[in-house]
Structure formats: structure tokens, C-alpha cells
C-alpha positions in Angstrom: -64.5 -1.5 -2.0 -67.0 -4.2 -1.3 -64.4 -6.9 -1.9 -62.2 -5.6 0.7 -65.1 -5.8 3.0 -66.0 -8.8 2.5 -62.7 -9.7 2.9 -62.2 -8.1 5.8 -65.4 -9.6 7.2 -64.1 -13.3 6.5 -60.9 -12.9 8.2 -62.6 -11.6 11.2 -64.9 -14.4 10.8 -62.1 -17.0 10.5 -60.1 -15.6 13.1 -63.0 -15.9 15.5 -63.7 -19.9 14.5 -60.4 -20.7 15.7 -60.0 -18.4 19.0 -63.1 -20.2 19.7 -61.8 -23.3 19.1 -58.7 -23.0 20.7 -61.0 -22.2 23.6 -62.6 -25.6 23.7 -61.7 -28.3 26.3 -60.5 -31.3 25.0 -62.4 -34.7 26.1 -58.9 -35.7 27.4 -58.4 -32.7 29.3 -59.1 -34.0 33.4 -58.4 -36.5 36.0 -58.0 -40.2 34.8 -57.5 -43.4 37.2 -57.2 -47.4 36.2 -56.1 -50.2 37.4 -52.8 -52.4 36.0 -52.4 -55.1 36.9 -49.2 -57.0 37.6 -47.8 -59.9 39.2 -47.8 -59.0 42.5 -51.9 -57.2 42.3 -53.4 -54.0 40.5 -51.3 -50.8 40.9 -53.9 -47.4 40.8 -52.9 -45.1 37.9 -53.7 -41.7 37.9 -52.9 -39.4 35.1 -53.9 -35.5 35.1 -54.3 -34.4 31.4 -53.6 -31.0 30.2 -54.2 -30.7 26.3 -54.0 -27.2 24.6 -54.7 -28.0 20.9 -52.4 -30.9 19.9 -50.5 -30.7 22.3 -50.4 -32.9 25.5 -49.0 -32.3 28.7 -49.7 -33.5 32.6 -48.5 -36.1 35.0 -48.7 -40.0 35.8 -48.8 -40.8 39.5 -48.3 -44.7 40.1 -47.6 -46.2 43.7 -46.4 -43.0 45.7 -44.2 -41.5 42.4 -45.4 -38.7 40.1 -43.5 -38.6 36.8 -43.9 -35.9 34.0 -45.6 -36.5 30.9 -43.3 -35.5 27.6 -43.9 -35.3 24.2 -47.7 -35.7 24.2 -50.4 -35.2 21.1 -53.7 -35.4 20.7 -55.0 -36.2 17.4 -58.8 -36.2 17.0 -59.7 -39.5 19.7 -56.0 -40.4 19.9 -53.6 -39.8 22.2 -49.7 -40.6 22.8 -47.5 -39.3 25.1 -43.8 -40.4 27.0 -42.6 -40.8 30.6 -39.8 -42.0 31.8 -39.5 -44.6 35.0 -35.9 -45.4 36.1 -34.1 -43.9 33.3 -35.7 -45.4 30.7 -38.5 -44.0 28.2 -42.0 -45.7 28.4 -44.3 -44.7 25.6 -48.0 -44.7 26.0 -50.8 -44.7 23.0 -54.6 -44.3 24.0 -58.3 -43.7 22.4 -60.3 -41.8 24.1 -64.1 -42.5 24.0 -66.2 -40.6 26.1 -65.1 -41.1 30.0 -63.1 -43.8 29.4 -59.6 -44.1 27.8 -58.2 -47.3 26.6 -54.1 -46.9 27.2 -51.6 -49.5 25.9 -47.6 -48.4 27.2 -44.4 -50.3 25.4 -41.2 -50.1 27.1 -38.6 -52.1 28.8 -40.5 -53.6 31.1 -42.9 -55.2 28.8 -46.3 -54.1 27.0 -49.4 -53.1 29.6 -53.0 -52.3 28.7 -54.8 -50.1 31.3 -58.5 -48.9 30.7 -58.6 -45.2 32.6 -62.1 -44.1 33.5 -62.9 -40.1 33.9 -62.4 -39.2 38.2 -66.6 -38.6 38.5 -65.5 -35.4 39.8 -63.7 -34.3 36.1 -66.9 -35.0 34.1 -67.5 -32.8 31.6 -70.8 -31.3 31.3 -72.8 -32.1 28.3 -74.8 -28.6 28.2 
């Protein structure tokens, strides 16, 4: 009888650890912008990060065009994510350190490193 409740008390223990958990924000969760720069001047990125455990999800607005974000994960401080700009896939890989993110994208159009900074308004309280 007292090993059942003890059992029974750990699964209800467990089972609140990760409802509360799953609860949590992410730190990539928010508003990002940076600046990439290309031969003809910096283009303003702005991505809109949705995370729900691993899993990523959001948009990447770039010079008047908004483009889905697919097949994204989050893995501790990493990120990596797809999107897809004329047809053809773009993958992106970032760490996340506190308000800034330091993005590097591979794709047909070459390799780009972008360092996104946290929109002031998206900060996360510390409390």
C-alpha cells in the first residue's frame, strides 16, 4: 500500500515537472531583426520565432516578402530551421545567447552570416 503511494505521488510529481516545462518560453521565442549585408547595402531581417518544445516554427520577412519557416528545432542554445526563396530551399543554423542570435544560412545563393538582436519590445523579463 505505501509503494503504490509513493508511486502514485512520483508520477504526479513527474507529470507536473514537465507540464511545467512545456509551459516555459523558450529564449528564442520573440521578435528578431539584423542586418545582411550584400552587394548592393544591408537588407533588414526580421524573423518572428514560435518554439513549443523542440520544435520551431515562425516567419522571415526580408525586403517587403514574408516567407514561412519549415522544419525548425531547437536543441538547448541551437537552432535550425528551412525557408524557401524562389523555389529553392535555404537552410539556416543559429546559437542563441541571450538577446542576440548569431544565424549562418547555406543555399544557392551563397553562405550569409547575420547577427539578429532581440526587438527591445520582445525582451524577456528576468523575474
Amino acid at each position: 500500500m505505501i509503494r503504490r503511494c509513493c508511486m502514485a505521488a512520483t508520477i504526479i510529481f513527474l507529470g507536473a515537472g514537465f507540464a511545467i516545462s512545456a509551459t516555459q518560453d523558450s529564449p528564442v521565442e520573440g521578435r528578431w531583426q539584423g542586418t545582411l549585408k550584400t552587394v548592393n547595402g544591408g537588407l533588414t531581417e526580421t524573423y518572428n520565432f514560435k518554439a513549443k518544445g523542440q520544435f520551431l516554427t515562425g516567419t522571415e520577412n526580408i525586403a517587403d516578402s514574408t516567407r514561412p519557416i519549415s522544419e525548425g528545432k531547437v536543441n538547448g542554445d541551437k537552432i535550425s530551421f528551412k525557408t524557401t526563396v524562389d523555389g529553392k530551399s535555404v537552410e539556416h543554423q543559429g546559437t542563441v545567447s541571450g538577446d542576440t542570435i548569431e544565424l549562418k544560412s547555406f543555399g544557392p545563393y551563397g553562405e550569409f552570416d547575420v547577427t539578429l538582436k532581440r526587438v527591445a519590445s520582445e525582451k524577456k523579463s528576468t523575474q
